[in-house]
N, C-alpha and C positions, 0 to 999 in steps of 0.2 A: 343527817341522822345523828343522834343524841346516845350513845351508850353509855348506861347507870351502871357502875361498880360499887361496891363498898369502898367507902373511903380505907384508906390503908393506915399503919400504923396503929388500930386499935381504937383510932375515934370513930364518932358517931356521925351520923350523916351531919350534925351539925359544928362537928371538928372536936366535942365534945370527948373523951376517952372514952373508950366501948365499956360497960359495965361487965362483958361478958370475960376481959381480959382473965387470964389465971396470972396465980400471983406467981409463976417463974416468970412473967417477961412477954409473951408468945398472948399471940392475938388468938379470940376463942373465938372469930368467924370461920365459915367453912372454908374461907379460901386463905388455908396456910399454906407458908412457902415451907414449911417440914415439920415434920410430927410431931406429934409431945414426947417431950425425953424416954416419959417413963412408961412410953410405947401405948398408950390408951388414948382412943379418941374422946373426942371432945362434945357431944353434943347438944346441935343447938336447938334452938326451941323453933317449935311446930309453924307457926306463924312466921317465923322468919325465913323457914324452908318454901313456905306457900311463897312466899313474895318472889323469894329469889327465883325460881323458880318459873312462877308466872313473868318474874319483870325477864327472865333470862329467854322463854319463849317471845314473849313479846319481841325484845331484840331481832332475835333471829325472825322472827316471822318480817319484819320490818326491814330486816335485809335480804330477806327473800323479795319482799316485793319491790323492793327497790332493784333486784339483783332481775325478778321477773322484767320489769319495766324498763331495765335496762336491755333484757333479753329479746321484750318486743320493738324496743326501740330499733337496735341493730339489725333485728330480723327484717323491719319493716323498710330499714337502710338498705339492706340484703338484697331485698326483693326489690326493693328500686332501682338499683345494679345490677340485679339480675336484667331487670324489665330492658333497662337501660341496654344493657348489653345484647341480650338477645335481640334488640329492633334495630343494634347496631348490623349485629349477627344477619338477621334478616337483609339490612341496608346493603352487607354487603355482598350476601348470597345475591341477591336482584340484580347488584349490579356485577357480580361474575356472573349471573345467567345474559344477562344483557354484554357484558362487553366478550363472552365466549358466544352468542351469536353472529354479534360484527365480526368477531374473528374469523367463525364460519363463514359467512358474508363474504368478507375482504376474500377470503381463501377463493370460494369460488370466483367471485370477481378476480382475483389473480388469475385462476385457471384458465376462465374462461378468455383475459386478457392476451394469455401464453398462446391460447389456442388461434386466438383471433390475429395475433404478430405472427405467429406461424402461417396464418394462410395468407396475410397481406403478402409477410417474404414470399411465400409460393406466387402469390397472384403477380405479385412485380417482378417476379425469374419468369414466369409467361410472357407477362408485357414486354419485358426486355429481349427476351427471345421471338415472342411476335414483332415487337418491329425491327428485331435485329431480320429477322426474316422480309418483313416488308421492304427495310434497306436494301437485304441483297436484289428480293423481287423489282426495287424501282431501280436497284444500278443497272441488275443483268433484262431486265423489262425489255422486249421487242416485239415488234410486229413483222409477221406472217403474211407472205403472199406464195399462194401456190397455183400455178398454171400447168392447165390441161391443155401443151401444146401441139397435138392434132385439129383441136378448133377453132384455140384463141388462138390468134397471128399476130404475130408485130405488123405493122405498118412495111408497107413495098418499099417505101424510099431507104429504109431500114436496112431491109434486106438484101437491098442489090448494093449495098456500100459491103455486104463482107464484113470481118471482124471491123474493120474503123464502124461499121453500120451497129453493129454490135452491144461497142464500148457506148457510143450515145448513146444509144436507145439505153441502156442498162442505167448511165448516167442521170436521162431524163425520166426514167421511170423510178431510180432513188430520190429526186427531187419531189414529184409528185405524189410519193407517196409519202414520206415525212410530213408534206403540206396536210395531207390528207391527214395522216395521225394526232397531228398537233390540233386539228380540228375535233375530231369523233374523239381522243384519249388525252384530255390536254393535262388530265392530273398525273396520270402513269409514266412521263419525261420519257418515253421511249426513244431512244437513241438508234439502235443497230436495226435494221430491217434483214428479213430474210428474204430471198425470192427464190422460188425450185420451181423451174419451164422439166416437163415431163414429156418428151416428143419424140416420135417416131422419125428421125431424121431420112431413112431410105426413102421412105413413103412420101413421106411432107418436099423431099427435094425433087421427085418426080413428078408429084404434082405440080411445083411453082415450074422446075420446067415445062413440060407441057400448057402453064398458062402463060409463059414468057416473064414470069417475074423476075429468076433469076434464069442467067445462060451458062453456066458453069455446076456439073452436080455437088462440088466440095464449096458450094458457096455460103448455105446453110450454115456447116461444120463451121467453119469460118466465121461465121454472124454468132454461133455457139461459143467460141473460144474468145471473139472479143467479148459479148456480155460476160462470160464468166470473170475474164482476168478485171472490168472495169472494177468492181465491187468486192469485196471479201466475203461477203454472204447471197454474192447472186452465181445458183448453179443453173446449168443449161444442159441437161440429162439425156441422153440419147437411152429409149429402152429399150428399141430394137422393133421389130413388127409384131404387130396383133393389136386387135382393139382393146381387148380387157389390158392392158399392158400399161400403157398411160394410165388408164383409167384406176388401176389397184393402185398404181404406185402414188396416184394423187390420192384418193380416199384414204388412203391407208397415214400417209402425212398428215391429211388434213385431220384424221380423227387425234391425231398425236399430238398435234398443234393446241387442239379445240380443250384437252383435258391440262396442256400444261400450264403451269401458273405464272411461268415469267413469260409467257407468251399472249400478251394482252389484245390483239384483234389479230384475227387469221382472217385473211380474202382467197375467195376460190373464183376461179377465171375457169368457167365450165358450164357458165350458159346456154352453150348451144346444144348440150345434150339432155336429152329426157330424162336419161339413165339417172341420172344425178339427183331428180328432182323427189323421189320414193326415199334415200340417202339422206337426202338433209331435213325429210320429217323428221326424222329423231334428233335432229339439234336444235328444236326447237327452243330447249330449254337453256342453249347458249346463244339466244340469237341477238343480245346485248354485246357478245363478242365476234359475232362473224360480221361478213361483210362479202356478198356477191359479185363478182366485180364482171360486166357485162361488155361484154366488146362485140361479136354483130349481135343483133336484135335476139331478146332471152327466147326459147321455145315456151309452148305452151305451158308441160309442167311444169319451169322452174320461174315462169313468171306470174306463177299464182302464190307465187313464197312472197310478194311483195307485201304481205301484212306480216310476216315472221320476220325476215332478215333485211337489213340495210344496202340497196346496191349502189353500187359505183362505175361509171364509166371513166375511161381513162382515154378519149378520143385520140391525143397527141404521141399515142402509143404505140396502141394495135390496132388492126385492123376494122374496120366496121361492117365489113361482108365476109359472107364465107367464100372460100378458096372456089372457083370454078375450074372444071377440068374439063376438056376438049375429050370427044366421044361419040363415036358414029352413031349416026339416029337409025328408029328401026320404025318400021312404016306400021299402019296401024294395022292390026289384024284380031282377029275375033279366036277369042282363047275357048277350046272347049272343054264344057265340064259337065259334070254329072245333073248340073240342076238347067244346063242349056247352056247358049255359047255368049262369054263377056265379052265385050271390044275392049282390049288393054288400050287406050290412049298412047302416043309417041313418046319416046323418052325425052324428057326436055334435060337440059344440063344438067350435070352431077355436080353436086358439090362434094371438096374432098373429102367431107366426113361418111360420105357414101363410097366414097374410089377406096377408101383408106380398109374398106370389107371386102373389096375384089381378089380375086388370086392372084398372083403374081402373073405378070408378061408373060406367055406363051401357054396359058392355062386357059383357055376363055373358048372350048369345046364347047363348051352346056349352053344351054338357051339363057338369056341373059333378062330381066323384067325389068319393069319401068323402073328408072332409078334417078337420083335426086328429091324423092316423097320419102317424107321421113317417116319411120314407121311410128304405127303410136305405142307408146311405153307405157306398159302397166296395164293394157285395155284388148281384149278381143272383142273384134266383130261380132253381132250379134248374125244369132242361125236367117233370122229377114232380112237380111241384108240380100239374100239369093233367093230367087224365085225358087217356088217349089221346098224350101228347105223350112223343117218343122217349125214348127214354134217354140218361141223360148216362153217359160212360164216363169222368168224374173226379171227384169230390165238390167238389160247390161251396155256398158258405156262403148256408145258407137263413132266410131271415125269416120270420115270423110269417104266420100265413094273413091277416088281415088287410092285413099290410103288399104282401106278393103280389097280393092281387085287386085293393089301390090302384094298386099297380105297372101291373099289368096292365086293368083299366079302359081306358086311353085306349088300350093297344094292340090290345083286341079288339074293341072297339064300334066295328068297322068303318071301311071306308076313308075314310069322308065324317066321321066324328068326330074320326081322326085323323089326319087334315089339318087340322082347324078348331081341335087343340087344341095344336099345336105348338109347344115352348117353347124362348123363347129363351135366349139366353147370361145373362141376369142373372137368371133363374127367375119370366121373366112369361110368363103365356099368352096369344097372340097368338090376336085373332079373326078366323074367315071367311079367313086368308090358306091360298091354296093352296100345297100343296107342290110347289118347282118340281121337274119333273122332272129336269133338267139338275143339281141339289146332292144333289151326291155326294160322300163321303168322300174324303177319297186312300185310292187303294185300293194302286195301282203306277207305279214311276217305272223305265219301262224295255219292254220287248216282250214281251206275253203271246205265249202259243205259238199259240192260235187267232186272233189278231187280225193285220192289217197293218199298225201302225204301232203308236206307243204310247201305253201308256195309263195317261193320268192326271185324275183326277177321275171317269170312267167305272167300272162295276161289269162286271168280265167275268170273275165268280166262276161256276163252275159251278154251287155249290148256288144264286145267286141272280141272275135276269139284271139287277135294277137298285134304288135305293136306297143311302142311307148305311151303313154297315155298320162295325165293328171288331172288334179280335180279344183274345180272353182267355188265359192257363198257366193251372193246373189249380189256381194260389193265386189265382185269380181277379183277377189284376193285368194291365191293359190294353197289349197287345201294340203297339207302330207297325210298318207295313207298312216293308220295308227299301228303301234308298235307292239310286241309280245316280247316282255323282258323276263321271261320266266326262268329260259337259260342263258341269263348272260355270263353269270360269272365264267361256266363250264366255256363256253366261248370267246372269254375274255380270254383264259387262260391257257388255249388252244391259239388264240392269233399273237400273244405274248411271245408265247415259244418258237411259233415260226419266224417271228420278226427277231428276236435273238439268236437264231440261228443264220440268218441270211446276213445280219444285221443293218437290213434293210424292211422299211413298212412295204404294204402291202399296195397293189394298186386299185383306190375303190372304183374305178372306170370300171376296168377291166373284171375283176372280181364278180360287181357286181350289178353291172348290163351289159356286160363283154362288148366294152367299148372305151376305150384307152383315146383319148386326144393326141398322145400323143401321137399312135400310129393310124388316126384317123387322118390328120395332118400332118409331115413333114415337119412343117414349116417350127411347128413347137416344140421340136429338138426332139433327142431322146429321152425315155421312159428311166427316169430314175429308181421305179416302184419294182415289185418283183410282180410277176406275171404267172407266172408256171410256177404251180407248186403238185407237191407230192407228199401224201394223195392227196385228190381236191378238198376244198374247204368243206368243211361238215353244215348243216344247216344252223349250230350254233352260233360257228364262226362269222359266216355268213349273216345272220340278226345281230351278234355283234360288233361287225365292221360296218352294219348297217346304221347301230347303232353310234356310232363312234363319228359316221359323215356326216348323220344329222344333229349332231349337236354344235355345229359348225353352222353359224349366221350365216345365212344366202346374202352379199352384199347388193340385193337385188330386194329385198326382202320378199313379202307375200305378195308385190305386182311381178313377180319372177315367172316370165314363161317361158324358158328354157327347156325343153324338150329331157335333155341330159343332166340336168341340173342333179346332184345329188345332196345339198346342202339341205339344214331345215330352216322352211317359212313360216312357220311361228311356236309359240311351245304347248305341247302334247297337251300338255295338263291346262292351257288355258286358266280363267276364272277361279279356279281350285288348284293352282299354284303352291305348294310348298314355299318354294324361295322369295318367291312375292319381289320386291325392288331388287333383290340379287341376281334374279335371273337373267340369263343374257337375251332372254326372246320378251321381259317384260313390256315394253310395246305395242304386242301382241297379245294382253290376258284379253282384254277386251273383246276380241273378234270373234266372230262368230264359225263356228267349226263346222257347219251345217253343209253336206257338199248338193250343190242345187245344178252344177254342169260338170261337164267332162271333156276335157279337150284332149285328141289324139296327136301321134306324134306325125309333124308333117299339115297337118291339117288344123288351122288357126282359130277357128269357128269352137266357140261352147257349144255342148249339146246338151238340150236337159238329162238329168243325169236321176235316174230312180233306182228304187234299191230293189222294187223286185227282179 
């Protein structure tokens, strides 16, 4: 850019002197540097104001646009740094939205990381603890044998050695069975065996005498103290007399065996009873660990378990027939009865699982029946089985003619026989005791239609005015009469009070079919239960002690024909169960509730059974 001034000093643009000079000295253009002396300006002519003027705008218009174009230049610089900047701005917004997602990301990936260390540690303190468990299970890991020794016998040669007889036997029976377990358990290293012999020693040592096995009665006992002392874990149990006696104290083990987990195969030596074979339907669902162990030949019921449970013989052991007992024969004679007269056949031998129901020595008053036929379990006669006797209208599972006329024996030889031969709860025959009138089943807990009040213990069945009585379905499985829980609690808390005051329970025999075991038999000790109370039980207390006995499994279950029996044979609510798998009768939802017979007390025979 070019800026025109006036030459200075008073020349002319051409350096020439300005003509315009005043004769003091002092330049006569507009642009003095100070005034005329004599204080008057100076002025210049028209033309030279135009110029200055236009050339002094020009200038500045010329540094305006130089000054614009500097303006748009910068700006446009400006905006380029801006641009610049902001798409850095942008770049870097993108990339804090981008690396504060991964942050997110990783965060949860952490979380989830924490969470997931957290449950491995949980999972591997289980694992550690599971097989710290499994450890102790394979150290303390052993196998179970429990004998029912009323049936299963040791071997004779055994037995006439006495304790020395004992200690072998117990010896070769550890041997054999270890063989046996390393076989059927070889992963579970079971080391310690158990053995429990559950036997009537008085009974079982009269018997081997009388067949000559042994000639000493403390010979047994003997044979008892060597097996126990041979072994650390073989006992040899004396339970004293009664048939149920053996029999609880083995189920009751074996149920205890069967649930426990260092307890890897339990064997039960109980073959030869029917009893048994109703009992190990429900372990069907442990029949991976059980094992039947067979010594004389299985009965019918328990050798139809050959598709459930694994059996084993131990020949080297025990015995393989049952015990025979010596026993006067009784000539054949023609039994009479209401449907006409049966020939009982002659008693053939008894075996001692039949002596072992006898009364003791000097008891044997009563007419005596064919003995050695074993009765069948779980099953009554059918009403055809007897001339002249109705018709049944459902098929029900029939025995042997023989087995039938045993059956029936003490029920038709009249009313005077069978009262004198009435058996109680542990399968002895009671002598000369009357039957009371007053023991009676439960029959109903609630108000029959013909009666005024209610009734319980009482028979006010149309087909029968009195007597014990129960009811059968058409699978011949024992019906309980149904219950009225309307007043329990009031009755709960009525037999509460009396039992904290006595501090003793009540006795449901007696209570509630005025019939006590114990005082029906001796032989079952004293009555620990209270008997007499004041005043008697109300009919609440009564529904609920009735309640109270049937919620107690019959170990017999629903094949239970027990005249006395006051347990329950399956659960009330069936099919529409509340507790469903928790119940203790679940087993039983399935059956059917329908009573199609009626069998009276004393009298073995179903009779169809209708409701009018």
């Amino acid at each position: 850019m070019n800026n025109h001034y006036p030459p200075p000093n008073g020349h002319g643009r051409n350096g020439q002197p300005d003509r315009r000079s005043s004769s003091n000295g002092y330049d006569g253009s507009g642009h003095q540097d100070q005034p005329p002396l004599d204080g008057h300006a100076i002025s210049a002519p028209q033309d030279d104001l135009d110029f200055y003027v236009s050339h002094h705008f020009q200038t500045n218009l010329n540094q305006y646009n130089a000054l614009h174009d500097n303006l748009n230049e910068g700006l446009s610089l400006l905006l380029n740094v801006n641009r610049d900047q902001r798409d850095k701005i942008q770049q870097q917004e993108q990339r804090i939205n981008s690396l504060s997602s991964k942050a997110d990301l990783f965060k949860r990936f952490s979380e989830d990381f924490e969470c997931r260390v957290h449950e491995l540690e949980a999972e591997n303190r289980d694992l550690k603890a599971r097989n710290q468990l499994l450890m102790n299970d394979r150290s303390n890991a052993f196998g179970c044998l429990i004998i029912d020794g009323d049936g299963s016998l040791f071997r004779d040669d055994y037995l006439a050695l006495g304790e020395e007889g004992g200690r072998e036997a117990a010896h070769k029976l550890h041997s054999e069975l270890k063989a046996y377990l390393e076989l059927v358990n070889p992963k579970d290293h079971i080391k310690d065996i158990v053995a429990k012999v559950f036997i009537n020693v008085e009974g079982l040592s009269r018997a081997m005498m009388e067949s000559g096995i042994i000639h000493e009665e403390d010979m047994l006992t003997k044979f008892g103290r060597g097996f126990s002392q041979a072994q650390p874990f073989f006992e040899f149990i004396d339970v004293g007399r009664g048939k149920e006696k053996a029999d609880l104290k083995a189920t009751r083990h074996f149920e205890f065996m069967v649930h426990l987990k260092q307890c890897k195969r339990v064997m039960l030596a109980a073959c030869h009873d029917n009893g048994y074979a109703t009992y190990l339907e429900e372990y069907r669902w442990a029949s991976d660990k059980i094992t039947l162990v067979e010594t004389s030949p299985a009965v019918s019921g328990v050798a139809k378990l050959h598709k459930y449970f694994a059996f084993q013989k131990f020949p080297n052991i025990f015995r393989s027939e049952l015990l025979l007992t010596k026993r006067r024969s009784h000539p054949s004679h023609p039994l009479s009865t209401p449907f006409g007269p049966i020939q009982v056949p002659p008693s053939p031998p008894p075996t001692y699982a039949t002596k072992a129901q006898e009364p003791a020595s000097g008891k044997k008053n009563q007419p005596e029946t064919p003995s050695g036929i074993q009765k069948p379990n779980g099953a009554c006669p059918s009403a055809g089985h007897l001339k002249g006797a109705p018709p049944s209208s459902a098929p029900v599972k029939r025995p042997s003619q023989t087995q039938a006329v045993e059956s029936l024996a003490p029920a038709l030889a009249g009313p005077q026989n069978r009262d004198r031969q009435s058996t109680d709860d542990d399968g002895y025959q009671t002598v000369g005791r009357p039957r009371r009138s007053t023991a009676h089943a439960y029959i109903q807990v609630g108000r029959h239609a013909s009666s005024n009040g209610p009734v319980i213990g009482n028979s006010r069945n149309p087909q029968r005015n009195n007597g014990l009585f129960f009811y059968l379905n058409t699978n011949n499985q024992r019906i309980d009469y149904p219950f009225c829980r309307s007043h329990e609690a009031q009755g709960r808390k009525g037999v509460e009070d009396r039992t904290s005051k006595s501090n003793r329970n009540l006795c449901n025999g007696y209570h509630l079919i005025r019939r006590c075991r114990h005082e029906a038999d001796s032989r079952n000790g004293t009555c620990d239960y209270v008997h007499e109370v004041d005043p008697p039980l109300t009919y609440e207390e009564r529904t609920y002690l009735w309640y109270k006995a049937r919620s107690v499994v019959c170990k017999n279950g629903s094949g239970c024909k027990d005249d006395y029996c006051l347990a329950g044979h399956h659960c009330a609510w069936g099919k529409d169960c509340r507790y469903k798998s928790d119940c203790w009768f679940k087993h039983t939802h399935g059956m059917d509730l329908e009573r199609a017979f009626i069998v009276y007390e004393g009298d073995p025979i179903p009779k169809p059974y209708s409701k009018a």
